[in-house]
C-alpha positions in Angstrom: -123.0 -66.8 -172.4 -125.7 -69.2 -173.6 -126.9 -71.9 -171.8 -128.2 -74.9 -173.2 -129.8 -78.1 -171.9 -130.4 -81.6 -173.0 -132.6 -84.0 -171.4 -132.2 -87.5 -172.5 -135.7 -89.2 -172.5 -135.5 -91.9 -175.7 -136.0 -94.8 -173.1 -138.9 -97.1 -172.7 -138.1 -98.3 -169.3 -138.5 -102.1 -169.8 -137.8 -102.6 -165.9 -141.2 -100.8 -165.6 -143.2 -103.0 -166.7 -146.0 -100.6 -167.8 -147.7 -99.2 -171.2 -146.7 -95.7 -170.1 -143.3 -94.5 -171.3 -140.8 -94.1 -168.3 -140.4 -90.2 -168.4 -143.9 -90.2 -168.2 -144.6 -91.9 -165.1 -145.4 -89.5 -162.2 -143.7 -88.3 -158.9 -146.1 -86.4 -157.2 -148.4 -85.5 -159.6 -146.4 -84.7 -162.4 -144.0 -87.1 -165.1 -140.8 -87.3 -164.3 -139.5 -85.4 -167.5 -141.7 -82.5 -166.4 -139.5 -81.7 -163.3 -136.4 -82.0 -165.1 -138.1 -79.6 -167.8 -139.4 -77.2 -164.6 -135.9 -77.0 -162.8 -134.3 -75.8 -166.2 -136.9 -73.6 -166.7 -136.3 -72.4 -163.4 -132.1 -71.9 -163.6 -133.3 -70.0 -167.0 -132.0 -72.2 -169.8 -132.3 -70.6 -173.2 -132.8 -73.4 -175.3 -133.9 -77.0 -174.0 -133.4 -79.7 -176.2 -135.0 -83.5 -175.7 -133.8 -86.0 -177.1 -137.0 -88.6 -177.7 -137.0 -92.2 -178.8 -140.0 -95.1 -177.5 -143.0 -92.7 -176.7 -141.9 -90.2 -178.8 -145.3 -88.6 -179.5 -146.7 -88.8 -176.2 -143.7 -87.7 -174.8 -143.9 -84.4 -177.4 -147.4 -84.3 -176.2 -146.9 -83.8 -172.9 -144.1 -81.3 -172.7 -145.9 -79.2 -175.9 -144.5 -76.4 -177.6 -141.4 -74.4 -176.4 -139.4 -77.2 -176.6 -137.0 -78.7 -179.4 -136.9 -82.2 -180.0 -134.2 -84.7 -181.3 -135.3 -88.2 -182.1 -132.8 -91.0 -181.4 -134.7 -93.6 -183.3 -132.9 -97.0 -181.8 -130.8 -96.3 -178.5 -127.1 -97.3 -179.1 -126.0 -95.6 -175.6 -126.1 -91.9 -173.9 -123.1 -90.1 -176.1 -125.3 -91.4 -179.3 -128.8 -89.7 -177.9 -126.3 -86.6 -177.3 -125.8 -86.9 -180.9 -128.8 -86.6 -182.5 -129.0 -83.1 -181.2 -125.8 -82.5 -183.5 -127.5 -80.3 -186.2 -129.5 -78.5 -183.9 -126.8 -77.6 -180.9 -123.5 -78.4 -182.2 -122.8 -75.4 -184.0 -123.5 -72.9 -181.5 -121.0 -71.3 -178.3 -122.3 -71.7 -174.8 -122.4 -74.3 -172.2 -124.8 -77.2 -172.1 -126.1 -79.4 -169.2 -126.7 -82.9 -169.9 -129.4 -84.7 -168.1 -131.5 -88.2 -167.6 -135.1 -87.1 -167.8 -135.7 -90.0 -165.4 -133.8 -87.7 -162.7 -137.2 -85.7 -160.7 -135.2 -85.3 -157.2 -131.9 -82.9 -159.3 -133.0 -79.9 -157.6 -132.4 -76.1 -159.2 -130.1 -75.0 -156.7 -127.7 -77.8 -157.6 -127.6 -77.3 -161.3 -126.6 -73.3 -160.7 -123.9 -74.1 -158.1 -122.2 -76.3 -160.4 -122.8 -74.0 -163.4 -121.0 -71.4 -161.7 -118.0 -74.4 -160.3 -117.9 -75.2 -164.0 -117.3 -71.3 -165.3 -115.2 -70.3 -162.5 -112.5 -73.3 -163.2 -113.3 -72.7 -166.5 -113.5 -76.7 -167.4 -114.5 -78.1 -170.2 -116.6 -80.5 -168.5 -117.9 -80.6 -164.6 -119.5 -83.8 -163.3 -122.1 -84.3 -160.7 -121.4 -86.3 -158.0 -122.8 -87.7 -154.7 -121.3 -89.7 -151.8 -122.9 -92.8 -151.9 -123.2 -94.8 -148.9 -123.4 -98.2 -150.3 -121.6 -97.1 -154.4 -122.5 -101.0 -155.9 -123.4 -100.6 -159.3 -122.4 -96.9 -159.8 -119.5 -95.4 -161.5 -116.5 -94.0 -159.4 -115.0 -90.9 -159.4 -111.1 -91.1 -158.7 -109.7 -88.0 -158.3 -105.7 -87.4 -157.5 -104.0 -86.2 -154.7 -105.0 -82.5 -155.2 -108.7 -83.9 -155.6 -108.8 -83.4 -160.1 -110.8 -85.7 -161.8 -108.9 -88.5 -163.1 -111.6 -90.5 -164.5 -114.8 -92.6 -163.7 -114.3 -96.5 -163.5 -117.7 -98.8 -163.5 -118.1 -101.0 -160.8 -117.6 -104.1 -163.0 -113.8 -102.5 -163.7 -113.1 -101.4 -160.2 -110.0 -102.6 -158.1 -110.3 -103.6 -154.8 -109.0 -99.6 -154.0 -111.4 -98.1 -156.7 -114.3 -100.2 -155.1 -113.7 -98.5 -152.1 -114.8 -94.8 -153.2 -118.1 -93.7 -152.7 -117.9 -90.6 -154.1 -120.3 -91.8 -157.8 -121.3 -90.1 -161.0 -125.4 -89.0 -161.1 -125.1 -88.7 -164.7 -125.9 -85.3 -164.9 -122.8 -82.8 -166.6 -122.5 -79.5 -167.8 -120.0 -79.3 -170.6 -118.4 -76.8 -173.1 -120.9 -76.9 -176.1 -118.4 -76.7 -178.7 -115.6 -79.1 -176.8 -118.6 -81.4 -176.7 -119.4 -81.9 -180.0 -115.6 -82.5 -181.0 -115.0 -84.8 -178.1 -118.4 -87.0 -179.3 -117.0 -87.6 -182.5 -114.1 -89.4 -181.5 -116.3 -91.7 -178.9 -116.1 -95.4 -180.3 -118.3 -98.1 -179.2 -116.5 -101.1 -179.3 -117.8 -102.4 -176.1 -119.5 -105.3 -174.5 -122.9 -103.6 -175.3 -122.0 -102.1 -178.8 -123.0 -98.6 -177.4 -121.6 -94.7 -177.5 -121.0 -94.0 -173.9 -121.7 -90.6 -173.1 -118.7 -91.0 -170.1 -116.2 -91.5 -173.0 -116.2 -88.0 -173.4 -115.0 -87.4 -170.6 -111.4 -89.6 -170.6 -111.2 -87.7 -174.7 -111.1 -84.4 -172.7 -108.6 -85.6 -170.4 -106.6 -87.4 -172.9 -106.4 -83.7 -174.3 -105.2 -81.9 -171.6 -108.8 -80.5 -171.0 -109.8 -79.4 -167.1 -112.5 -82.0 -166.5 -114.7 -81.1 -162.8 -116.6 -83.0 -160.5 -119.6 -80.7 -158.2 -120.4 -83.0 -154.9 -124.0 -82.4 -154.1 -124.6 -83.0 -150.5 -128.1 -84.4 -151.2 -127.8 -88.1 -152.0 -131.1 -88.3 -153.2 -130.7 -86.3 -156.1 -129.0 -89.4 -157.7 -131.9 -91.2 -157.8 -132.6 -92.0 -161.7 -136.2 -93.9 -161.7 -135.9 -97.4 -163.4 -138.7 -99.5 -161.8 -141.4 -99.0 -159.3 -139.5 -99.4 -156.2 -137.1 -96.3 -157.1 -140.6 -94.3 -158.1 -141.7 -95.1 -154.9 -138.5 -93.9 -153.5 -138.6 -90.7 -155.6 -142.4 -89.9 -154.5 -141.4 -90.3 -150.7 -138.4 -87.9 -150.8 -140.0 -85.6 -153.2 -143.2 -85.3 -150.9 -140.2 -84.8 -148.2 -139.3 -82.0 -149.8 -142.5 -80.5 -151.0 -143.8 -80.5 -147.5 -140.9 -79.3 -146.2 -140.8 -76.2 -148.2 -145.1 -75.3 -147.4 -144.2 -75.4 -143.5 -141.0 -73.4 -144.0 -142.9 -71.2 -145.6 -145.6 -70.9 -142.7 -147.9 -73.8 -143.3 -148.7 -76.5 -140.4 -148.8 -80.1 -141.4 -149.8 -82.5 -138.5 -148.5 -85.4 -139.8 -146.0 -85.1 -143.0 -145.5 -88.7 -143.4 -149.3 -89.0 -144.0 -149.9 -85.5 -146.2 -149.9 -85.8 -149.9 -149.6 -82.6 -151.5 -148.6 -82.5 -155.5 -145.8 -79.8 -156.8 -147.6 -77.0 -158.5 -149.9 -76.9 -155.3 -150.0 -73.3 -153.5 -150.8 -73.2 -150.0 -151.1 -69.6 -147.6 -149.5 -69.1 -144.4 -151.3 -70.2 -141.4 -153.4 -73.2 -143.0 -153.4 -76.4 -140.9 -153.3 -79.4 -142.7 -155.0 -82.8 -141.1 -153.5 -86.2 -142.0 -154.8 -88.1 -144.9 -155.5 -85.3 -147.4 -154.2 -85.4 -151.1 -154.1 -82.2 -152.9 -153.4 -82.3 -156.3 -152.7 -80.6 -159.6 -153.1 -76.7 -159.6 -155.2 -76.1 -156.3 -154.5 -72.8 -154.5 -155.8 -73.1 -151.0 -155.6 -69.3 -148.9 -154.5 -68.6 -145.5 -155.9 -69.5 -142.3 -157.5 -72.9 -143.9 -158.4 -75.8 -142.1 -158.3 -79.1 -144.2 -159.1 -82.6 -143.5 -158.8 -85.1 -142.3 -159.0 -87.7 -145.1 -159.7 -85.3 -147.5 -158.8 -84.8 -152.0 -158.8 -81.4 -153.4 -157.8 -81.5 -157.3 -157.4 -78.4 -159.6 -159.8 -76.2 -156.9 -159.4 -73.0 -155.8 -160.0 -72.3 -152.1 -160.4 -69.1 -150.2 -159.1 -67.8 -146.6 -160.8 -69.2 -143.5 -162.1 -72.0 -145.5 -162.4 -75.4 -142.9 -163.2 -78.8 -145.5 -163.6 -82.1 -143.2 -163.6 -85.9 -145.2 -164.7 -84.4 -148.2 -163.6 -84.7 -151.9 -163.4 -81.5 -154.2 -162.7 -82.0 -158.0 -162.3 -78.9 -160.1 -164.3 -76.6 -157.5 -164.0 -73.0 -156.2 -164.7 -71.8 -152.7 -165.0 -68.7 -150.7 -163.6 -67.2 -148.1 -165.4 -68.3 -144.7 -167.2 -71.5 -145.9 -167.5 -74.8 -144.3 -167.7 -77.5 -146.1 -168.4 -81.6 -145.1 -167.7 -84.0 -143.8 -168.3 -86.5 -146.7 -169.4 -83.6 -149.0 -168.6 -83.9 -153.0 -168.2 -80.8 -155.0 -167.8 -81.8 -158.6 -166.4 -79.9 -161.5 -168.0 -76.1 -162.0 -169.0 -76.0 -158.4 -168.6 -72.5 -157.1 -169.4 -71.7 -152.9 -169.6 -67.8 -152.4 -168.5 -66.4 -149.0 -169.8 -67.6 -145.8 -171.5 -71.2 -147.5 -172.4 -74.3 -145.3 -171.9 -77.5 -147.1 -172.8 -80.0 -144.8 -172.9 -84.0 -144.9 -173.5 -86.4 -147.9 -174.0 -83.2 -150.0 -173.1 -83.3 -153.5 -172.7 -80.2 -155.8 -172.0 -80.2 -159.7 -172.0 -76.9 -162.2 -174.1 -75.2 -159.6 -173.0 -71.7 -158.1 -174.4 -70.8 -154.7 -174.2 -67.4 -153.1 -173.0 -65.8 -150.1 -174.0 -67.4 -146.1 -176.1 -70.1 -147.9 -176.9 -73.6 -146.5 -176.9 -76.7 -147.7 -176.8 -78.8 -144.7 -177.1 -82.5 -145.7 -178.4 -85.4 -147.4 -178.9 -82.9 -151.0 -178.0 -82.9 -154.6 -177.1 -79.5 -156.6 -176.6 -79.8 -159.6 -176.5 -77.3 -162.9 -178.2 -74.7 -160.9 -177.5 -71.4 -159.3 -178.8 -71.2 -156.2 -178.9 -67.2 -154.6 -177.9 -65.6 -151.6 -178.7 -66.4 -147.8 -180.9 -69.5 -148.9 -181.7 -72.4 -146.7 -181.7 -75.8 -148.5 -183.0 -78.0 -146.6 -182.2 -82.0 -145.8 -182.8 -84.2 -148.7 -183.6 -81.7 -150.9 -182.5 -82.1 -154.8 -182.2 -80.2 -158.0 -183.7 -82.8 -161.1 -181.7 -81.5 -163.7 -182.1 -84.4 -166.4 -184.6 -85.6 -168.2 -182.9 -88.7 -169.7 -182.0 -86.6 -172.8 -180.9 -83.1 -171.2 -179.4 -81.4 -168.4 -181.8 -78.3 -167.7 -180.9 -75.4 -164.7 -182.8 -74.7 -161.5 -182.8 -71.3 -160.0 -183.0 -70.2 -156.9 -183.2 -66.6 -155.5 -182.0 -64.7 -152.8 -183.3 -65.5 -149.2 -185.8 -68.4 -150.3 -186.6 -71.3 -147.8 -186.2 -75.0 -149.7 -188.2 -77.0 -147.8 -186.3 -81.1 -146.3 -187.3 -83.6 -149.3 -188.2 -81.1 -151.7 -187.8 -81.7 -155.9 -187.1 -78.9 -158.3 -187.9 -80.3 -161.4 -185.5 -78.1 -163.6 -186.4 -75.9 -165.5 -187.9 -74.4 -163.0 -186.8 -70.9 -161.4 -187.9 -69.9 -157.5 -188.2 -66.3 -156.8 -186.7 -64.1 -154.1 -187.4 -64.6 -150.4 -189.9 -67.9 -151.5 -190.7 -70.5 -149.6 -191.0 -74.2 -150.8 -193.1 -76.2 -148.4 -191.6 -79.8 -147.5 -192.1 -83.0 -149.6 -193.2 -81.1 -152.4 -192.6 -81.5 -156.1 -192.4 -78.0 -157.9 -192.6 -78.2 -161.8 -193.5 -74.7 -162.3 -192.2 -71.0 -161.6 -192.1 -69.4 -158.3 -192.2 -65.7 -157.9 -191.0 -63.5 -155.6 -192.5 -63.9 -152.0 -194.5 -66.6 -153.0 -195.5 -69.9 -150.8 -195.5 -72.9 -153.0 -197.3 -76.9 -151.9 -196.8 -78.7 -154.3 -197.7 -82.5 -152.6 -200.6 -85.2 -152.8 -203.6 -84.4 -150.4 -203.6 -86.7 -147.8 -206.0 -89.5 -147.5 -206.0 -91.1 -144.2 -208.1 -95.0 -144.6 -209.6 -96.3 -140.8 -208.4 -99.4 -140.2 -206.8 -100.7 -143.3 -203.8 -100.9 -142.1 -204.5 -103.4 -139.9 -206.4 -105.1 -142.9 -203.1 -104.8 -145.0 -201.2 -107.0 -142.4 -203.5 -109.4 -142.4 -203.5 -110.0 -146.4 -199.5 -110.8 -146.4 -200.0 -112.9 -143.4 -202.3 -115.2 -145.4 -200.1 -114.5 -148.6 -197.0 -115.6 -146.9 -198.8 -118.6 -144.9 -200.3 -119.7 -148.3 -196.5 -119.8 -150.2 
């Protein structure tokens, strides 16, 4: 049997109070729509329809290709955004799931338990449901005796009884394609707000004799639909909850969760420690047997096995197995460490590649180079890639000595095992084996110091 989604994302989220379309606004990394989009993909949906309104391109933009799209050009309620997927969806045989793409915490697990409640009863339309502690504001569920849905009553048309329940609707359904459709085209909306409630369908099936479900998800938080920034807030805390939770089930130690920021599509190997204060984000893959932080940011890097980072930042960077790198290091975008690297203090690295059990201690700046095998680059040293029109490369080979304070004006290319005296300037080619000086003689003057300090003392008593 087919299986079809749709995820409702016309909105523009007034209570947001932002220029970014609600589905759009992240939960750990990634907008909201996208972990809807992810958890379908992930219960293997066949087709995945979205139904866009305010933010329609950007919203497009972001999910891309794969997808089909509805537009629901003004938003007269949720049965009406169903709607516009009419000529796309309504023709076909399956079973759809209808959900709010401002719903990140609905987890995968959920949606296929209540897939296979819905086909086992073989309703025409299962509900999700929670146990809310405090209900206000939500609709209730009112089953019978024998627990059947009966029908959902909004809190504003709740008895004193009905008020009572705390068993809600998340807005999230799986339905019957085909009983779907027919049942939406006999939803009215002659209602306080003029809209075609999506709910309606439900009391049309009844009304019909249809088996109408309800799936209680023991996970409250999976209810959470994101309409200002105090429910994203709440969504980012319990879906870093969860994120951590699954990395040290899986064999990863986190110090302090409360205090460990780690983004969705991150990958982390068994047997990394993880300090408090770091962020990783996007698509960085850190090994096994890693050491990271304190107060460190990883984004869209890949890390190796045995790799220990301290108070450092790492944007877009690749590093090898048994490196050490910081504290209060930066490696930029296109900055690649080989095996065995030291990367020590106030060191910054950009497009520059340096080999195997080489050292760049502290105090340095590499930048569009590529810097060999088993060198030493010593304290203050720099690479002076641009000319104030250019970038140009420095090279450096295998086994050279790079003198503290030294300049490589790029391009310029040091041999193998080379050595760079200290405080020098080197503008031109170095071979192989060679010993390059490239500094100001030294001219020592008798006296004139003294002579000096006597010139701003009469300077100064003068002003």
């Amino acid at each position: 049997m087919s299986l079809y989604a749709v995820v409702l994302a016309a909105g523009q989220g007034k209570r947001m109070k932002s220029k970014l379309y609600k589905v759009l606004h992240p939960v750990c990394g990634k907008p909201m729509v996208g972990h809807v989009v992810d958890t379908l993909n992930e219960i293997k949906v066949d087709r995945t329809f979205v139904v866009v309104g305010h933010g329609a391109e950007a919203v497009q933009q972001y999910l891309g290709e794969g997808l089909e799209y509805a537009l629901q050009a003004v938003q007269q309620g949720t049965g009406h955004a169903v709607l516009q997927t009419k000529e796309l969806l309504a023709g076909l045989a399956g079973t759809t799931i209808v959900i709010c793409g401002d719903t990140p915490l609905v987890k995968a697990e959920t949606l296929q338990t209540m897939l296979e409640q819905h086909h086992a009863e073989q309703a025409a339309a299962t509900i999700l449901t929670v146990d809310m502690p405090n209900p206000a504001g939500y609709g209730r569920i009112i089953r019978d005796e024998a627990g059947h849905v009966l029908k959902i009553v909004e809190q504003k048309d709740c008895t004193p009884a009905e008020a009572l329940i705390s068993e809600i609707n998340s807005g999230t359904y799986v339905f019957d394609n085909a009983k779907l459709f027919a049942a939406l085209a006999e939803v009215k909306n002659d209602n306080a707000q003029g809209e075609y409630y999506l709910t309606d369908v439900l009391h049309i099936m009844k009304s019909a004799g249809e088996n109408v479900q309800a799936y209680l998800s023991d996970d409250v938080k999976e209810s959470i639909g994101v309409n200002d920034r105090v429910l994203l807030a709440e969504a980012e805390r319990y879906m870093r909850e969860r994120i951590n939770l699954s990395h040290m089930v899986n064999g990863v130690t986190i110090i302090d969760p409360e205090h460990t920021y780690i983004e969705k599509d991150v990958k982390i190997g068994a047997d990394t420690v993880l300090l408090p204060g770091i962020m990783l984000r996007g698509e960085t893959v850190i090994g096994e047997d890693c050491v990271i932080g304190p107060e460190t940011e990883i984004t869209n890097s890949k890390v190796g096995n045995g790799v220990e980072i301290q108070k450092s930042v790492l944007l877009e960077a690749e590093v090898g197995d048994e490196t050490h790198v910081g504290p209060f290091a930066y490696l930029r975008p296109g900055a690649k460490l080989g095996k065995g690297v030291k990367i020590g203090d106030f060191v910054e690295v950009k497009n520059a590649t340096i080999g195997d059990n080489s050292k760049v201690s502290h105090l340095s700046y590499v930048g569009d180079a590529t810097i060999g095998s088993d060198v030493n680059f010593g304290c203050g040293a720099i690479t002076v890639n641009y000319d104030g029109f250019n970038k140009h490369k420095t090279e450096v080979g295998d086994g050279s000595f790079i003198g503290s304070n030294v300049n490589l004006i790029a391009p310029v290319r040091i041999g193998n095992r080379s050595f760079v005296v200290a405080g020098s300037t080197i503008t031109h080619n170095v071979n192989d084996n060679d010993l390059a000086i490239g500094r100001v003689r030294q001219e020592n003057k008798e006296g004139y110091a003294e002579k000096m300090r006597n010139k701003l003392i009469a300077r100064k008593n003068k002003s």
